[in-house]
C-alpha positions in Angstrom: 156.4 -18.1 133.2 153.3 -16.1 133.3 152.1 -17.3 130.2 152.6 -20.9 131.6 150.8 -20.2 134.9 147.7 -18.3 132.9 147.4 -21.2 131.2 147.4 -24.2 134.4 145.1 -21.7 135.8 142.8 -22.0 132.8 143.2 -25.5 132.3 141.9 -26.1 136.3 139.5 -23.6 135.9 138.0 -25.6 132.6 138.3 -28.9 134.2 136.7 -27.9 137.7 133.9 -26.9 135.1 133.7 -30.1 133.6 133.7 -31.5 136.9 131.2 -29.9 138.1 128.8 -31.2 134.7 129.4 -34.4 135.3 128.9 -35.1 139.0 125.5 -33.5 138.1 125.3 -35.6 135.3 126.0 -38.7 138.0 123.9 -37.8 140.4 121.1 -37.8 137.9 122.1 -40.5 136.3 122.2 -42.8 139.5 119.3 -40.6 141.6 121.8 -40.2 144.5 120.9 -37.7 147.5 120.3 -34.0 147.5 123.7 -33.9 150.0 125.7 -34.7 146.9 124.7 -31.3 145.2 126.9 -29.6 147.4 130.0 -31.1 145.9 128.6 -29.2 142.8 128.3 -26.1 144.5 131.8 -26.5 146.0 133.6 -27.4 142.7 131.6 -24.3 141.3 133.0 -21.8 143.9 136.6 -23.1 143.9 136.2 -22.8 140.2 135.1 -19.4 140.7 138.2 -18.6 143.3 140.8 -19.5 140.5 139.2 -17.4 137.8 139.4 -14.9 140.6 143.0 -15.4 141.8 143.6 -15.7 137.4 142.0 -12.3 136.8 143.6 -9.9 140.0 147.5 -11.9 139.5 147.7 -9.7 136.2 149.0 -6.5 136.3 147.8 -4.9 134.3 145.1 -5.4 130.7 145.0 -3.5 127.8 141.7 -1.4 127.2 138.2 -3.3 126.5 137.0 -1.4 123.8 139.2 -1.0 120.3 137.0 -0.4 118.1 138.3 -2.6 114.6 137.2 -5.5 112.3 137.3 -8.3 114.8 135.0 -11.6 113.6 135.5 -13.4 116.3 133.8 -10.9 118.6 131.8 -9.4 115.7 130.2 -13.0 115.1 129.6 -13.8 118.5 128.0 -10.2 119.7 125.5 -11.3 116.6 125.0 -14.7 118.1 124.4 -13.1 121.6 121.6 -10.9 120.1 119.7 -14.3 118.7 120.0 -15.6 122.3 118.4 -12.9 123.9 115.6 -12.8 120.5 115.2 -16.6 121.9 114.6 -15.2 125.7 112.0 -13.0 124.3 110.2 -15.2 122.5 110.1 -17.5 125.6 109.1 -14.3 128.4 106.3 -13.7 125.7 104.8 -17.3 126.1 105.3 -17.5 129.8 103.9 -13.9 130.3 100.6 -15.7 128.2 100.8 -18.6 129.8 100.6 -16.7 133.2 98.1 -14.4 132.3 95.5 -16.6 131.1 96.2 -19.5 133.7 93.4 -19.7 137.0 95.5 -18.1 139.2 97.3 -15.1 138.2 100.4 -14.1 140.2 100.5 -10.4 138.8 104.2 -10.7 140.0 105.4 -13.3 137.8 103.5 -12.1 134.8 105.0 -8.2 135.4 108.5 -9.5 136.2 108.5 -12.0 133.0 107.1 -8.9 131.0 109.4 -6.7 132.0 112.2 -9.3 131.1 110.5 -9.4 127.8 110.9 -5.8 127.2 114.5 -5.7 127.9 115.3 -9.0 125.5 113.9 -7.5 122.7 116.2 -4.4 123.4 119.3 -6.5 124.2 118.9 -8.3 121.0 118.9 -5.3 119.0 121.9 -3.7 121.7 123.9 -6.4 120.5 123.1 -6.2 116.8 124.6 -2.8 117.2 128.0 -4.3 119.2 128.0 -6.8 116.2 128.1 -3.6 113.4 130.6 -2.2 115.5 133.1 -4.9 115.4 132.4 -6.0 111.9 132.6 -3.0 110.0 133.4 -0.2 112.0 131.2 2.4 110.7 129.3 2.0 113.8 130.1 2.6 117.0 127.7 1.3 120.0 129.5 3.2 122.4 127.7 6.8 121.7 124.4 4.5 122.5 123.0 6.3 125.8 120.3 4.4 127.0 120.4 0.9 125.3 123.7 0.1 127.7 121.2 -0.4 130.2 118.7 -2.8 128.8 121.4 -5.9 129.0 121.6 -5.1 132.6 117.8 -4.2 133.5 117.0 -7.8 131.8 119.5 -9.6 134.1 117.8 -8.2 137.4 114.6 -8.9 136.1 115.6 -12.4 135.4 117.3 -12.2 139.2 113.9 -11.2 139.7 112.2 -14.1 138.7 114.7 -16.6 140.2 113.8 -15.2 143.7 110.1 -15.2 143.4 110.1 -18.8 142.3 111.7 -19.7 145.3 114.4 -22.2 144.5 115.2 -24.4 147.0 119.2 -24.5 147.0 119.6 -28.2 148.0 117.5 -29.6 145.6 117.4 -27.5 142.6 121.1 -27.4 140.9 120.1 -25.6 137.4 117.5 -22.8 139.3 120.6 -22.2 141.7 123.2 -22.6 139.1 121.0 -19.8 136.8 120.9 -17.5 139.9 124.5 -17.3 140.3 125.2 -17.4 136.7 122.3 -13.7 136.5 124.1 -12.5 139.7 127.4 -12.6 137.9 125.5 -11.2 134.7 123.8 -8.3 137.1 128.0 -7.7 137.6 129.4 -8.1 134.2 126.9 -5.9 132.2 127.3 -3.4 134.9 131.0 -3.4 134.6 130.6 -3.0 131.3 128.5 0.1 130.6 131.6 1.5 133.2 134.1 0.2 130.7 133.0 2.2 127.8 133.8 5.5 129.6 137.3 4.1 130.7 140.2 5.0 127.9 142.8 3.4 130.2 143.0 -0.8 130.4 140.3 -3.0 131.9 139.7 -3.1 135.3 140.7 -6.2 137.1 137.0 -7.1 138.5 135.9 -6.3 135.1 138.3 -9.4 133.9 137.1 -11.6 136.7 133.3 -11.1 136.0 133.7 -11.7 132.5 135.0 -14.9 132.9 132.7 -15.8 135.9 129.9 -14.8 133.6 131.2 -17.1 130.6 132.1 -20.1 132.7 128.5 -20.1 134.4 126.8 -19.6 131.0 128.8 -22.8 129.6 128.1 -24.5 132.8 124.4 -24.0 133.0 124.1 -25.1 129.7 125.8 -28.5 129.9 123.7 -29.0 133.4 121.2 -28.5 131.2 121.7 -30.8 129.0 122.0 -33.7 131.4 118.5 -31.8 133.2 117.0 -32.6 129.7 118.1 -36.5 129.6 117.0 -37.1 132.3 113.8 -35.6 132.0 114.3 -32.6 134.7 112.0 -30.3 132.5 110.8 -30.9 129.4 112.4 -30.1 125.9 110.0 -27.4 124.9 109.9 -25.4 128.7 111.1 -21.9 130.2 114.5 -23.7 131.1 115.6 -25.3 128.0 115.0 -21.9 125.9 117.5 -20.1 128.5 119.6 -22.8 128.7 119.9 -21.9 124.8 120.1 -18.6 125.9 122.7 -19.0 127.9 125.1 -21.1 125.8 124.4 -17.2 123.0 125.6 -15.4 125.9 128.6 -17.7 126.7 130.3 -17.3 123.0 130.2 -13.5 123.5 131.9 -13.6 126.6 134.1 -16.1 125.8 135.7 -14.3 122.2 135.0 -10.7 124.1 137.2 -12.1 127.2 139.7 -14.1 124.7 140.0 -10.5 122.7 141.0 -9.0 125.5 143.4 -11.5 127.2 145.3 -12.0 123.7 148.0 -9.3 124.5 148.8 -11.5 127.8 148.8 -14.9 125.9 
């Protein structure tokens, strides 16, 4: 019985997801009114109250970190680490770009340097999560410092989302992207406090996790419609994190699925 009900819960979960794509995708598609956006928002939060009511139902989860030869995690830790090696290539070109235009806002260019900085130092965080896993030798966990870069890039990429000022009504993939860094702000936290914990994974830890992944996957299919219909262009600041974001979401997804496969 709990197995069943974990799994309607997921299912709903996945198809408010889905949902939520494609009444972007329709609103786009037939250039309907601002006021429709908020269906999106509202299949995004009820989407986000099942993962919620999903993650604290359980009562208990097993640990988050064994270390052993796990590919699925392994493989996706490495793919994570090329999404945030995308993200720095792209914080590089906008910090250029903002430090050579007419009007430098010295805000903008330190915020998108400082989210540079940390995406070069995720990138090689999660090259070390992805030696870990695969062979075992390694063990990212006695890293001190480099638990924090993950998290210091998602506040600076908070950061940036607040001083461009997205309006909420009209822009669905800035607003989308802010939740989707506040839940990252929360999951990479929790995270860093799940390596000292020897007993199972905390509850919130659970729920954040899959917050994090659903909202990666969802910004990157918004995306995708964004691009078709000509939102932003291919080669632009939001289509290299959307990429981003879809690295981040296989991580997530295999590091959640890793840790839910006792309960499945």
């Amino acid at each position: 019985m709990e197995n069943r009900r974990y799994k309607l819960s997921f299912v709903l979960a996945f198809l408010l997801l889905i949902s939520c794509a494609l009444v972007f995708g329709a609103i786009l598609r037939f250039e309907l009114d601002n006021k429709v956006n908020y269906i999106v928002y509202g299949l995004v939060f009820l989407m986000l109250g099942i993962l919620a009511y999903q993650s604290f139902k359980e009562e208990a989860y097993p640990p988050s970190f064994e270390l052993k030869k796990i590919n699925s995690v392994a493989d996706s830790a490495f793919v994570a680490g090329i999404g945030f090696l995308i993200d720095f290539v792209n914080s590089a070109a906008t910090t250029v770009s903002a430090l050579t235009s007419k009007r430098i806002i010295f805000a903008l260019a330190g915020a998108n340097a400082v989210s540079l900085v940390f995406a070069l130092l995720s990138s090689l965080y999660f090259i070390t999560v992805f030696l870990s896993y695969k062979y075992t030798s390694y063990d990212f966990r006695k890293l001190r410092y480099l638990h924090f870069a993950p998290l210091l890039w998602a506040l600076a990429k908070s950061g940036l989302v607040i001083l461009n000022a997205v309006t909420f009504r009209e822009d669905v993939f800035s607003s989308v992207k802010g939740l989707m860094l506040i839940f990252a702000v929360l999951f990479f936290f929790s995270f860093i406090s799940e390596i000292e914990n020897k007993e199972g994974a905390k509850k919130a830890f659970v729920f954040f996790l899959g917050a994090f992944s659903y909202l990666c996957l969802l910004l990157f299919l918004i995306g995708i419609f964004a691009l078709r219909y000509g939102k932003f262009a291919p080669i632009s600041d939001n289509s290299a994190f959307f990429l981003t974001s879809l690295c981040l979401f296989f991580f997530a997804h295999y590091f959640r699925n890793n840790l839910l496969s006792p309960k499945i």
